[in-house]
Short mmCIF file of the C-alpha atoms (twelve columns), coordinates in Angstrom:
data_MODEL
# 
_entry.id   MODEL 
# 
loop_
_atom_site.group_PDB 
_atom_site.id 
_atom_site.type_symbol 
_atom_site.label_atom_id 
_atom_site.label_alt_id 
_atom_site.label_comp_id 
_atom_site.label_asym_id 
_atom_site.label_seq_id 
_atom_site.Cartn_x 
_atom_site.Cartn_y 
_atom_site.Cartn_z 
_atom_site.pdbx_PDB_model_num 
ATOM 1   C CA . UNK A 1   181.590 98.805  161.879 1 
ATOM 2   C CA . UNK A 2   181.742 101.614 159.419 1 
ATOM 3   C CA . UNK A 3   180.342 105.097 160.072 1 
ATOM 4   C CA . UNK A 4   178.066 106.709 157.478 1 
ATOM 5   C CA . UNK A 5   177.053 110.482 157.159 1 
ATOM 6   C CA . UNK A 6   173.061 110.130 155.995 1 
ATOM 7   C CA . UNK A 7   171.105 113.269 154.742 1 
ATOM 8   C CA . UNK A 8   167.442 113.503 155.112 1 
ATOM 9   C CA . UNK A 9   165.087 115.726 153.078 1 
ATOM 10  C CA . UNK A 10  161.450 116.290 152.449 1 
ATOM 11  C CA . UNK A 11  158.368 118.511 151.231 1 
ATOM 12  C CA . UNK A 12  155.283 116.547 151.966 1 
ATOM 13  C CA . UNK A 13  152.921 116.253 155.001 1 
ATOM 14  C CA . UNK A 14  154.509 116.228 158.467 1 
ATOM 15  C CA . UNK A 15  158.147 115.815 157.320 1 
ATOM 16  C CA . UNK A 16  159.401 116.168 161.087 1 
ATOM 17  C CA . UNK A 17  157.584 113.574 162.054 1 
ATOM 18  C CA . UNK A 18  158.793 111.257 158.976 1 
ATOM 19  C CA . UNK A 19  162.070 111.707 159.827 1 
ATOM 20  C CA . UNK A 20  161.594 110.687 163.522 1 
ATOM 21  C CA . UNK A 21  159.978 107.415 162.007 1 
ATOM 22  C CA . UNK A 22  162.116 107.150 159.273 1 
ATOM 23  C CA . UNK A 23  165.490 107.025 161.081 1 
ATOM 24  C CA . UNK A 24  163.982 104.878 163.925 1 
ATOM 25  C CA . UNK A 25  163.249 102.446 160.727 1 
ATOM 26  C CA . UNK A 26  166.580 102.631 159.859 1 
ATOM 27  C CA . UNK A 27  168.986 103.047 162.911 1 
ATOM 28  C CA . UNK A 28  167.269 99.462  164.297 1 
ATOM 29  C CA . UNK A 29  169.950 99.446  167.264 1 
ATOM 30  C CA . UNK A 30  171.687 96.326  165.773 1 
ATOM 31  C CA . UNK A 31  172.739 96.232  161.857 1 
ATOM 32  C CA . UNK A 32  172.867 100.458 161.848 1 
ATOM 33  C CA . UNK A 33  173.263 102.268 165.043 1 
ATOM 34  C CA . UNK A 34  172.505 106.269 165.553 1 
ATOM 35  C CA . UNK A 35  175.365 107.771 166.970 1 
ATOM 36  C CA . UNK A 36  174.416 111.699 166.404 1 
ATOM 37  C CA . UNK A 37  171.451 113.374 164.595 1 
ATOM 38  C CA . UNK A 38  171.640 117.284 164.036 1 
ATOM 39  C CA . UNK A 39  168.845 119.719 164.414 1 
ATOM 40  C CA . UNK A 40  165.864 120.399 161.452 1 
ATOM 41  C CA . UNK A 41  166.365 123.073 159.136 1 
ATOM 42  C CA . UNK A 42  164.021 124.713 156.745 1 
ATOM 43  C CA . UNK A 43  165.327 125.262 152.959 1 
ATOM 44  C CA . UNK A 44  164.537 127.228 150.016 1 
ATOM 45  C CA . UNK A 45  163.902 124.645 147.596 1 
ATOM 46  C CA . UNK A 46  166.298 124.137 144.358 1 
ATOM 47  C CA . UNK A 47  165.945 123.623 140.850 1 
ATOM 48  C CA . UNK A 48  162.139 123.338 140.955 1 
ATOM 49  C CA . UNK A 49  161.000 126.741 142.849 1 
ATOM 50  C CA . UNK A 50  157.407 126.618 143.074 1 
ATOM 51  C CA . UNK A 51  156.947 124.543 145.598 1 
ATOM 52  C CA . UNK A 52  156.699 124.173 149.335 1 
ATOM 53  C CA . UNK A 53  160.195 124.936 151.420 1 
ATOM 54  C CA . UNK A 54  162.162 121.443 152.995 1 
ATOM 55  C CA . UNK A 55  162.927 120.029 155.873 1 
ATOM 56  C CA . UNK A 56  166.456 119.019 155.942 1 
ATOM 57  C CA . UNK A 57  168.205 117.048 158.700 1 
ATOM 58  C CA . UNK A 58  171.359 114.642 159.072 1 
ATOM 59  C CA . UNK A 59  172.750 111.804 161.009 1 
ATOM 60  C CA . UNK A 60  175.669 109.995 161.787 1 
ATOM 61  C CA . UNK A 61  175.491 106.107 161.999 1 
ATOM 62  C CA . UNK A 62  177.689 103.173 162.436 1 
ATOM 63  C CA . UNK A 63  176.928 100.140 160.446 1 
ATOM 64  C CA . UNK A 64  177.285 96.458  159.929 1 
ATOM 65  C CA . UNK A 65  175.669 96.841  156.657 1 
ATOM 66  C CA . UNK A 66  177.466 97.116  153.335 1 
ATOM 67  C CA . UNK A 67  177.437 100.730 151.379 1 
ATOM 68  C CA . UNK A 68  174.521 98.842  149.216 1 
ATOM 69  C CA . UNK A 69  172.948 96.771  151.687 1 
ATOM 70  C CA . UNK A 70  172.400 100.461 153.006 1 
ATOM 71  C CA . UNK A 71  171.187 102.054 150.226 1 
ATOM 72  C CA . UNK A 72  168.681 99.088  150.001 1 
ATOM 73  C CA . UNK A 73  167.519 100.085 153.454 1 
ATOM 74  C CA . UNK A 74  167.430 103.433 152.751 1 
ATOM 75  C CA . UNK A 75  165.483 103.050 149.414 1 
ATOM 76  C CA . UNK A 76  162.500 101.149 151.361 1 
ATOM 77  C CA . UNK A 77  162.031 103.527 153.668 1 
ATOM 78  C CA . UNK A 78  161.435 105.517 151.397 1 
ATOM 79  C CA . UNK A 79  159.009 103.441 149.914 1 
ATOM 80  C CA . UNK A 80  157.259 102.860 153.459 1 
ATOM 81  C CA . UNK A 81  156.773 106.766 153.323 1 
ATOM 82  C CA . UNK A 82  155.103 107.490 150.466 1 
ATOM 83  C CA . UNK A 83  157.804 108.051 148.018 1 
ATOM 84  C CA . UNK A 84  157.810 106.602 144.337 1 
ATOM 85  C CA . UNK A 85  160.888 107.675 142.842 1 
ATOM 86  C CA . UNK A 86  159.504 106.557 139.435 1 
ATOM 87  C CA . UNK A 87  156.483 108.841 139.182 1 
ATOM 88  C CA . UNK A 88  158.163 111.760 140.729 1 
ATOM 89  C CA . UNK A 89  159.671 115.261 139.110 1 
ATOM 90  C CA . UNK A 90  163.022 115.615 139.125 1 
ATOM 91  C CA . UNK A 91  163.713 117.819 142.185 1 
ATOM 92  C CA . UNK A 92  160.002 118.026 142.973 1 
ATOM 93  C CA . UNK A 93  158.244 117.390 146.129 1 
ATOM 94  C CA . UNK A 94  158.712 114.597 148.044 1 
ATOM 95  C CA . UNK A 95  157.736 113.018 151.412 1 
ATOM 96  C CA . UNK A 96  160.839 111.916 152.262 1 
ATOM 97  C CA . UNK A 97  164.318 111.675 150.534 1 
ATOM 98  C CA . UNK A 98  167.357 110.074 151.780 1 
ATOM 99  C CA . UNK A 99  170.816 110.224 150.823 1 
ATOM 100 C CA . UNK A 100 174.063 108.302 152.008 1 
ATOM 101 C CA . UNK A 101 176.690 111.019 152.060 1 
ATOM 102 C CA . UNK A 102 179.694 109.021 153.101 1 
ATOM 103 C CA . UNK A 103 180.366 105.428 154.436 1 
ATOM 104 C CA . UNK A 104 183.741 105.946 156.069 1 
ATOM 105 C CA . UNK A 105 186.278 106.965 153.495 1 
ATOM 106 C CA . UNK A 106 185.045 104.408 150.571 1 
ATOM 107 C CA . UNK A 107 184.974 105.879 147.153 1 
ATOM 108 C CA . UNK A 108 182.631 104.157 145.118 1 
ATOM 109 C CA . UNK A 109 180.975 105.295 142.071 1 
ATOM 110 C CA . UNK A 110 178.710 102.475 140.421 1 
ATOM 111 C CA . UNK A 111 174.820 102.844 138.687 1 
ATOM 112 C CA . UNK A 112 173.622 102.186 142.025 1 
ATOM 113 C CA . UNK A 113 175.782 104.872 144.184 1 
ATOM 114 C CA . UNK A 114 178.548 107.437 144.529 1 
ATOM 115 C CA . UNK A 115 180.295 107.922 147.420 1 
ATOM 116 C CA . UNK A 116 180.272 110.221 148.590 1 
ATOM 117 C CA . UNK A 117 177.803 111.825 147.170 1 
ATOM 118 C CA . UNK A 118 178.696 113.978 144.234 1 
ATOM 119 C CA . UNK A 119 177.031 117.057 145.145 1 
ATOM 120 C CA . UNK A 120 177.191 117.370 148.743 1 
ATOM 121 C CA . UNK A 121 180.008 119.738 148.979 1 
ATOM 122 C CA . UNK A 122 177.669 122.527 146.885 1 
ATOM 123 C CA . UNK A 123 174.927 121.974 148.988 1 
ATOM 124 C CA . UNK A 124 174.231 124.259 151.854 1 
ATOM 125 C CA . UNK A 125 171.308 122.043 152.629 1 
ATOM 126 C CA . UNK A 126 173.317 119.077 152.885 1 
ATOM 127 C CA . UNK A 127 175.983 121.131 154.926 1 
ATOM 128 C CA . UNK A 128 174.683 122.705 157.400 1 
ATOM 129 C CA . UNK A 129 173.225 119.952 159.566 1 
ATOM 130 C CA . UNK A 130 175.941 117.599 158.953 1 
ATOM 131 C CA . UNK A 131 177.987 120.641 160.571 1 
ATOM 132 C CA . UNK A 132 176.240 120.029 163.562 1 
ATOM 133 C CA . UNK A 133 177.151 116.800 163.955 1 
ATOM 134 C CA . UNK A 134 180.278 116.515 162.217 1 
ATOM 135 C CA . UNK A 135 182.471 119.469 161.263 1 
ATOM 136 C CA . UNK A 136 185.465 117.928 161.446 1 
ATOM 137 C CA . UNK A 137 184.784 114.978 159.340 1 
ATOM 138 C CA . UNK A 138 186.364 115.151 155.715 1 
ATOM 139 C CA . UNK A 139 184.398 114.839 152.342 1 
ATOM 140 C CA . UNK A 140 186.733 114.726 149.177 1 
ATOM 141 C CA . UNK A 141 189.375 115.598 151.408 1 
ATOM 142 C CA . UNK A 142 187.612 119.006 152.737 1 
ATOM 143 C CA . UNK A 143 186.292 119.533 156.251 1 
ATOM 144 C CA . UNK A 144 183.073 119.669 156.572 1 
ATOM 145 C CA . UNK A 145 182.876 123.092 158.036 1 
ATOM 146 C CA . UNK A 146 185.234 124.608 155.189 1 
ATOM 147 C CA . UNK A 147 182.921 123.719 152.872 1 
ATOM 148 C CA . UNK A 148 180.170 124.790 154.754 1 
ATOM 149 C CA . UNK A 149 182.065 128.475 154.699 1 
ATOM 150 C CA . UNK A 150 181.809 128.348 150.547 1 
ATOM 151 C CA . UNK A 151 178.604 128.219 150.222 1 
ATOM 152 C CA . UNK A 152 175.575 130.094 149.676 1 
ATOM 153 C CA . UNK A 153 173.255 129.705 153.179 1 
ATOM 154 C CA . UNK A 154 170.395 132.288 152.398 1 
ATOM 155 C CA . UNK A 155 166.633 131.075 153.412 1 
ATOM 156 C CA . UNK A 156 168.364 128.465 155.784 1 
ATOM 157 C CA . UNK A 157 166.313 128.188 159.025 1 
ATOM 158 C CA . UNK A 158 167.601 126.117 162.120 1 
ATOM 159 C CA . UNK A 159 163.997 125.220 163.131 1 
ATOM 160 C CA . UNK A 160 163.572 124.742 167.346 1 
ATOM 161 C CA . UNK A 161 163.442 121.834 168.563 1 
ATOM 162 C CA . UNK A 162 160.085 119.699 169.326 1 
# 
């Protein structure tokens, strides 16, 4: 079984709720098991500004699945709540977006997906609940928590839990 760090982020209706459905949809206790999920956090939103803050969350998963098998999962649960990546602006609102941070130590980089994930070191939002769950764990050979330490965190909210 591999682990895989899994970001969750969204904009649109109640995106709490969304991710409790959402990673029940995907952690399915066989193929992908959820071994930790960190606390919700509301973010400032980037690149496109006028627009309602996000919910941002993370888990930690072990899987049978392959890094695209995965992705394919994680891609139709997206579909299943409301999102259509082809009609969408870039950065723009969204009900629910999910991203596969790392799957164990694989490097991959094809048109499908990079691993890890380019821009999750500069990424506060990213950061910060993966953090939670997994400061020790290395991205591109830097802790999670050091990286965490170089970057901006201003508007970041821990929200309580529900």
């Amino acid at each position: 079984m591999a682990n895989a760090l899994i970001a969750f982020g969204g904009n649109v209706g109640d995106v709490r709720d969304t991710f409790e459905r959402a990673i029940a949809a995907i952690c399915d206790g066989a193929a992908v098991r959820l071994l930790a999920r960190s606390s919700d956090y509301l973010t400032p939103p980037i690149g496109v500004t006028d627009q309602a803050p996000f919910v941002n969350c993370a888990i930690l998963a072990a899987t049978e699945l392959s890094p695209i098998a995965l992705l394919g999962r994680s891609r139709a649960v997206e579909t299943e709540f409301g999102r259509n990546r082809s009609h969408e602006r870039h950065w723009g609102p969204r009900t629910l977006d999910i991203d596969i941070i790392t799957y164990d130590d694989l490097t991959l980089d094809t048109s499908e997906l990079t691993l890890p994930h380019p821009r999750a070191l500069e990424r506060a939002f990213v950061l910060l609940p993966l953090a939670e769950i997994a400061a020790e764990r290395r991205i591109g050979g830097m802790l999670v928590g050091n990286a965490l330490a170089r970057v901006d965190q201003t508007g970041i909210e821990k929200l309580p839990p529900r």
